[in-house]
Structure formats: structure tokens, C-alpha cells
C-alpha positions in Angstrom: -16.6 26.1 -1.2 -16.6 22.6 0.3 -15.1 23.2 3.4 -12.9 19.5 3.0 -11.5 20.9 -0.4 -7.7 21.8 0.4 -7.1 18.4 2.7 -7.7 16.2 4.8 -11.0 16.5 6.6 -11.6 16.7 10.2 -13.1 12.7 10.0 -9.2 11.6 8.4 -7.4 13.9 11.1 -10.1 12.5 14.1 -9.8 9.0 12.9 -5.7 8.8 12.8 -5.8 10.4 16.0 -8.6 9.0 18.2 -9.3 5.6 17.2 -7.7 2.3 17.5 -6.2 0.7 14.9 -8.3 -2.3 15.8 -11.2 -0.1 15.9 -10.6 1.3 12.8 -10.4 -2.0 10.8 -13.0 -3.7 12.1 -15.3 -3.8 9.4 -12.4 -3.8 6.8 -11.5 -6.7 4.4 -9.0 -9.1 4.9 -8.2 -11.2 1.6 -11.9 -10.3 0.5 -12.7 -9.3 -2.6 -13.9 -6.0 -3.1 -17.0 -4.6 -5.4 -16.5 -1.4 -6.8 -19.9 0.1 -8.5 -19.8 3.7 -10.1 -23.7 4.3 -11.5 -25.0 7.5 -13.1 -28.6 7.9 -10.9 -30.3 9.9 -12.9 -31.3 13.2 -11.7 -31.7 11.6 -7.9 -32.6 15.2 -6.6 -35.3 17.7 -6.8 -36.2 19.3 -10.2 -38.6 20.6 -12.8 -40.6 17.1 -13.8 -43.5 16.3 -15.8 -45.9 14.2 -13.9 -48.9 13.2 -15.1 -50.4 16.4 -16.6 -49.0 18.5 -14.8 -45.3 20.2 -14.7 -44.0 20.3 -10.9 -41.1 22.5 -9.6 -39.1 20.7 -7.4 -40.1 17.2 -7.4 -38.1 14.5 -6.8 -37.4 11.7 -8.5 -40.3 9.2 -8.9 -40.8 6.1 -6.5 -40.7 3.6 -8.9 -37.3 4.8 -10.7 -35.5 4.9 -7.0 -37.3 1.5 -6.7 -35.8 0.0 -9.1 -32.3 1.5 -8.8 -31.9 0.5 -5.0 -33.1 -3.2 -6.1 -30.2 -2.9 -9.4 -27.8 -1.5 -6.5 -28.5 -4.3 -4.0 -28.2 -7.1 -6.4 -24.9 -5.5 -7.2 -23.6 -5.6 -3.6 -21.0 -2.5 -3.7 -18.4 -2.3 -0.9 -17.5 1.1 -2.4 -20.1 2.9 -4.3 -19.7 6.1 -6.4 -22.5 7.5 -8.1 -23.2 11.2 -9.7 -26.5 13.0 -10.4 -27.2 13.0 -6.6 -28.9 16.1 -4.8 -27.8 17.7 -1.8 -27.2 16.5 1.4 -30.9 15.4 2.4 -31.1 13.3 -0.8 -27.6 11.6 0.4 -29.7 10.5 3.3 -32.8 9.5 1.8 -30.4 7.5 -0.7 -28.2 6.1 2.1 -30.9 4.8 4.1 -33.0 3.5 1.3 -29.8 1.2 1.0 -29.1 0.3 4.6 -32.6 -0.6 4.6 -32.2 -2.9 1.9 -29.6 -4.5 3.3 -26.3 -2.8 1.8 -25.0 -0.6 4.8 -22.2 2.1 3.3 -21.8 3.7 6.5 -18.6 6.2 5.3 -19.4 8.6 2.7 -18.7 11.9 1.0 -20.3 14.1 -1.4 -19.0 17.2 -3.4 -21.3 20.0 -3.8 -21.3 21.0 -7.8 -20.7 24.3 -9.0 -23.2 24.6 -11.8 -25.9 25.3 -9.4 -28.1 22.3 -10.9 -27.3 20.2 -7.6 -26.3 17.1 -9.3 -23.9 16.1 -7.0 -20.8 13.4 -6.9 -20.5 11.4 -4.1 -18.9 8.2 -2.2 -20.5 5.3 0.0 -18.2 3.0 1.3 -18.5 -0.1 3.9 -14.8 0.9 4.7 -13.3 4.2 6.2 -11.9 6.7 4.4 -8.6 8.1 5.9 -7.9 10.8 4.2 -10.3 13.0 1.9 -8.8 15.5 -1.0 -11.9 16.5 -3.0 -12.3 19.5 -4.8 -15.1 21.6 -5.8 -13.3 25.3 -6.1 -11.3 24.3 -9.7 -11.5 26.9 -12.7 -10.7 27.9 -16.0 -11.0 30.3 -18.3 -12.0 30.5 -22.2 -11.5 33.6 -24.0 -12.5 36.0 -21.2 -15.0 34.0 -19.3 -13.8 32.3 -15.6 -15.9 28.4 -15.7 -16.3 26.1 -12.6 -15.2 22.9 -12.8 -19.2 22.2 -12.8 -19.4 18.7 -10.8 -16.0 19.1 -9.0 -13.3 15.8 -8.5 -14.3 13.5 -5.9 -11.0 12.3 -4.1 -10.6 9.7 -0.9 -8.4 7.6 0.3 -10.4 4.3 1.9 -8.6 1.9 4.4 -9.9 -1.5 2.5 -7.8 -3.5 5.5 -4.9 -2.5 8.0 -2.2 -2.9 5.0 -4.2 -2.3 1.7 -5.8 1.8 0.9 -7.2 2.6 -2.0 -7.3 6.0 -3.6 -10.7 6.6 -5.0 -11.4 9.2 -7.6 -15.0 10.2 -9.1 -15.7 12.4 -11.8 -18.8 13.5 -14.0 -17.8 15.9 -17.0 -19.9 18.4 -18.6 -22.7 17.0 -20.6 -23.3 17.6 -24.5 -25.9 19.8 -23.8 -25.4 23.3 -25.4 -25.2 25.8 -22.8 -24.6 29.6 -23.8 -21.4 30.0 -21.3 -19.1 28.5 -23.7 -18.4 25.5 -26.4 -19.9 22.3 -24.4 -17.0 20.4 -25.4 -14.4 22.7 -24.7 -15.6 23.0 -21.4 -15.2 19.2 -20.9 -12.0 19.2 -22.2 -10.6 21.9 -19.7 -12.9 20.2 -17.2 -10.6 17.1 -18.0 -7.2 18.6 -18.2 -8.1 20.5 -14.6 -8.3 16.6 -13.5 -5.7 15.7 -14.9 -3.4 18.4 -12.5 -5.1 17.3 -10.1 -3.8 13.6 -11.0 -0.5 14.3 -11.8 -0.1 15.9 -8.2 -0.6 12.6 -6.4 1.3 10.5 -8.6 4.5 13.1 -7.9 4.2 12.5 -4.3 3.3 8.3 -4.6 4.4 6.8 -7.8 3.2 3.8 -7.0 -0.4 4.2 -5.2 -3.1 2.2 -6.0 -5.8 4.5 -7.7 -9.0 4.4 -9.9 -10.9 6.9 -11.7 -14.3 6.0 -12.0 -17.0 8.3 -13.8 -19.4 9.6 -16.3 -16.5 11.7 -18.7 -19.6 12.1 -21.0 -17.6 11.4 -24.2 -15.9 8.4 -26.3 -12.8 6.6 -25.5 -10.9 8.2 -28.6 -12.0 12.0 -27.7 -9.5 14.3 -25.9 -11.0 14.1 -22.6 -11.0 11.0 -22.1 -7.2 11.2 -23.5 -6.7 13.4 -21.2 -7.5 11.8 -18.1 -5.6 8.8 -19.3 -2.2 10.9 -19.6 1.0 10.0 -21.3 1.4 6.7 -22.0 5.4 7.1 -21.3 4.5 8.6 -17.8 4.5 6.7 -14.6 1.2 8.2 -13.8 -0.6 7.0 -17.2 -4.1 5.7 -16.2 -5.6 2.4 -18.3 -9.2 2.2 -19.2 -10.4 -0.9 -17.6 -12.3 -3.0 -21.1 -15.8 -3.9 -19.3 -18.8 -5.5 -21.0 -22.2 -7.0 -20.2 -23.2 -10.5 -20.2 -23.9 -10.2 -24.0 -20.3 -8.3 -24.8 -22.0 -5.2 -25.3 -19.9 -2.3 -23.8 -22.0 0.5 -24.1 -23.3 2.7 -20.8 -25.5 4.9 -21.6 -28.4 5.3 -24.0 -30.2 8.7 -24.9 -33.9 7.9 -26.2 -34.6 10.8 -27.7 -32.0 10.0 -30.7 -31.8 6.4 -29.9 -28.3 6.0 -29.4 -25.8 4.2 -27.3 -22.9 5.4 -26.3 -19.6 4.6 -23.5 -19.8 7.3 -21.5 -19.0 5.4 -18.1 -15.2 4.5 -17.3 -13.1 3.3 -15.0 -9.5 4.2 -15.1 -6.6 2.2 -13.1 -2.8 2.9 -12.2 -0.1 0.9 -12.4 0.2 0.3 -9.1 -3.8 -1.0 -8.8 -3.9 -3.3 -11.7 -2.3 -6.6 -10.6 -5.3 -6.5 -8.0 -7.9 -6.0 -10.6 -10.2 -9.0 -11.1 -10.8 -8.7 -14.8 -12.5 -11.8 -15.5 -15.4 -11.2 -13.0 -15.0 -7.0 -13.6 -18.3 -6.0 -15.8 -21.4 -3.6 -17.1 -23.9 -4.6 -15.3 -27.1 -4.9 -16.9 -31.0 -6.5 -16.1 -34.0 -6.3 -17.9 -35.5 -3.4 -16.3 -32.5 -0.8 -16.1 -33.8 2.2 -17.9 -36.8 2.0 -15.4 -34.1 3.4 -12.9 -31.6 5.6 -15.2 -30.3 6.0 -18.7 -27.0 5.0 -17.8 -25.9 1.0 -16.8 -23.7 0.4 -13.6 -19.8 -0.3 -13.5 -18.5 -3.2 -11.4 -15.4 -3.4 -10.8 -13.8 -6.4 -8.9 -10.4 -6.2 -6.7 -8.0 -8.1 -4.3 -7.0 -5.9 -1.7 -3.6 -7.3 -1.4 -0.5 -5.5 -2.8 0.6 -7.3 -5.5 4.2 -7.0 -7.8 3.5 -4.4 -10.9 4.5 -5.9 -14.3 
């Protein structure tokens, strides 16, 4: 089990502790706006690959895909960057200073170890600190008499945008379509989403009013129940919009399967109460370039914010 999955990790306890505020916030933004990404990489991690003629165990993902992902990501210019389909912790590195050396430095991160034993990981990069860390990768659930992981886990951090302004940051990547013998695909997404959706409805008990996004590949369509789900009651203080993005052409799909040539929203990014007088709808949008399914089948999120605590409607 992640050993930062019941709390706040040693990093949140070392940094209230030890460190100045003025240390702290030094690289924090003060009436900046903020660039949130969340991408989909792509199976960013060692696996079974057809190159050339050949079948190779354990390769990693080609040069010229990571190429042209780290040139879509710098273009981009995240503050905070979520991404999923990321291997272990080597690959974190690899990834982290492909970036710094492309000029985007996301010094703060976190990743949550999946379950499913396929390695494709959640994880966070941020320019600013995270303060607190709540991410979980032990979550369960049964169907008929089988015990299921909660395969990829829920990414949760708090991040200290500025000295008055944090910002609770949730990732999530749900259970694929892809048939699997354990169970019913999408009733393993569903219970993947309502297991979230505790995990939701905790936080908004203790802070009604926090500023919070869910960002993620939920893997289904806006009208299914998973992605109901996560939203929560609408009469509920802790009911999560779904942020309307589109590209430059007011397309709003995210991800696009070749095989049956389709294209689907897969890619969200849910907002509380609290966070949406912040949000920067105009500017908010799918990113897209004429080369991005040379570095994944799914396009970027960008999401655009104010860090400065504004009056909810």
C-alpha cells in the first residue's frame, strides 16, 4: 500500500514544521494565473510493444511519441500537471526531467501506485508545494463474491498556489472498456466511481467550502452513471460541475480509439462551488495541434484559474 495513503505525508508534516513561510511561498503565485493540464500519456511505461518486426517485452514507450508529448506539454505551460498512464517511479523521473529540461520545472510531485498490476500510474507535478497529501491506493469493493481494487487509486493533494490561496487537487483514471474476466467492465467503473465519490463527500463534510477540482480520464460519457456519480447530488453542497471545454474548432471530444474510429469525452474536469468564481472559462480549453495522436490517443485539458478567493454565487 502507498505508504502516504491514510494522511498527510511526511513532506506536508516537514514542510508546516520546518520551513518558513517565506520559504515556502517563494515560488508561489501571487495574482497569477494558474494553468491546470490533466493529459492521458499513453502507456508512458514499460510494456509488451510491437516494434518493427519484432514483439519486445518490456519496452518503453518510443522516442518520437515522448517527443512529441513533452513538445504538446511545453507549449501548454502547466503550473500544475496531472497526467495518468505513467510507470513507476523511474518513469516519473525520466518524465520529470525530460520537462525540466525543456524548460517547464514541476519540482513537487506525487504518484499513486495502481493496483491492477499493469503500472499505469496517476500522478501530480506541480511548480507549487503541496501541503498536505491524502491519496489513496488501498480502496475496494466487492461484486457478487469477488473483493476488486480500486485499480488506478484517487490521487488527492492539497497545493499552496500562494500564502492565502490552496487548492485541493484530485486525479482519477477509471476502469477502461476493455473486457476483463474479473467482473462486468462497467460495473467495475461504476463502483470504482462511487468509492470516489466517499472519498469526496468526506472532505466536503469537514470544508464545505474548499476550493477543489477533479480532473481525469472517467473513461465513459457525461450522461453515464459514473460520471453521475462523481458529480453528486445536485441539491448537495458538495455537487461537483463539469467544466464545458472545447478546442479551437468547438469540438469537445478527448479521446479517439482508431481501431473503431471513434471519438469520445472521456477527459473531465470537475469543480466545487467554492472553486468556480476563480475559473477562467473563457481562456479554459481542449487543447489540440496537428500532431497529437503522434504522442497519445487522448487530447490535453487546460484549465485556467485566479488564485484569489472569490464570493460563491
Amino acid at each position: 500500500m502507498n505508504s502516504r495513503a491514510t494522511g498527510p505525508t511526511a513532506l506536508a508534516v516537514g514542510l508546516s514544521l520546518c520551513i518558513t513561510p517565506a520559504l515556502l511561498f517563494a515560488q508561489t503565485a501571487e495574482n497569477k494565473e494558474v494553468n491546470l493540464v490533466f493529459y492521458n500519456l499513453k502507456n508512458y511505461l514499460a510494456m509488451e510493444r510491437r516494434v518493427g518486426e519484432k514483439v519486445v517485452e518490456d519496452a518503453p514507450k518510443p522516442e518520437n511519441e515522448i517527443r512529441h508529448l513533452i513538445d504538446a506539454i511545453v507549449a501548454m505551460k502547466p503550473d500544475i500537471l496531472g497526467v495518468c498512464e505513467l510507470g513507476d517511479a523511474s518513469f516519473m523521473a525520466d518524465f520529470k526531467g525530460r520537462l525540466k529540461q525543456a524548460g517547464v520545472d514541476l519540482p513537487h510531485t506525487e504518484l499513486v501506485t495502481a493496483a491492477s498490476g499493469h503500472n499505469r500510474n496517476l500522478a501530480l507535478l506541480s511548480r507549487y508545494p503541496l501541503v498536505e497529501v491524502n491519496s489513496r491506493d488501498d480502496y475496494t469493493y466487492v461484486i457478487g463474491e469477488t473483493k476488486l481494487p480500486f485499480q488506478r487509486g484517487v490521487l488527492d493533494v492539497t497545493i499552496a498556489i500562494n500564502s492565502r490561496y490552496h487548492l485541493r487537487y484530485l486525479a482519477l483514471h477509471l476502469k477502461s472498456k476493455r473486457d476483463v474476466p474479473e467482473a462486468d467492465q462497467a460495473l467495475m467503473r461504476l463502483n470504482e466511481a462511487r468509492l470516489a465519490r466517499q472519498h469526496l463527500d468526506r472532505i466536503f463534510e469537514e470544508q464545505p467550502g474548499i476550493n477543489l477540482v477533479v480532473m481525469g480520464d472517467f473513461n465513459d460519457l457525461r450522461i453515464e452513471p459514473p460520471v453521475k456519480t462523481l458529480q453528486g447530488s445536485w441539491s448537495r453542497p458538495g455537487y461537483l460541475t463539469s467544466l464545458t471545454l472545447d478546442d479551437q474548432y468547438g469540438l469537445r471530444w478527448t479521446h479517439h480509439w482508431s481501431f473503431a474510429d471513434s471519438y469520445s469525452r472521456f477527459d473531465y474536469a470537475l469543480y466545487s462551488k467554492g472553486l468556480s468564481p476563480e475559473i477562467n472559462r473563457k481562456d479554459s480549453h481542449i487543447y489540440h495541434w496537428d500532431d497529437w495522436d503522434k504522442a497519445s490517443d487522448h487530447r490535453p485539458l487546460v484549465m485556467k484559474i485566479l488564485p484569489e478567493d472569490q464570493p460563491a454565487d
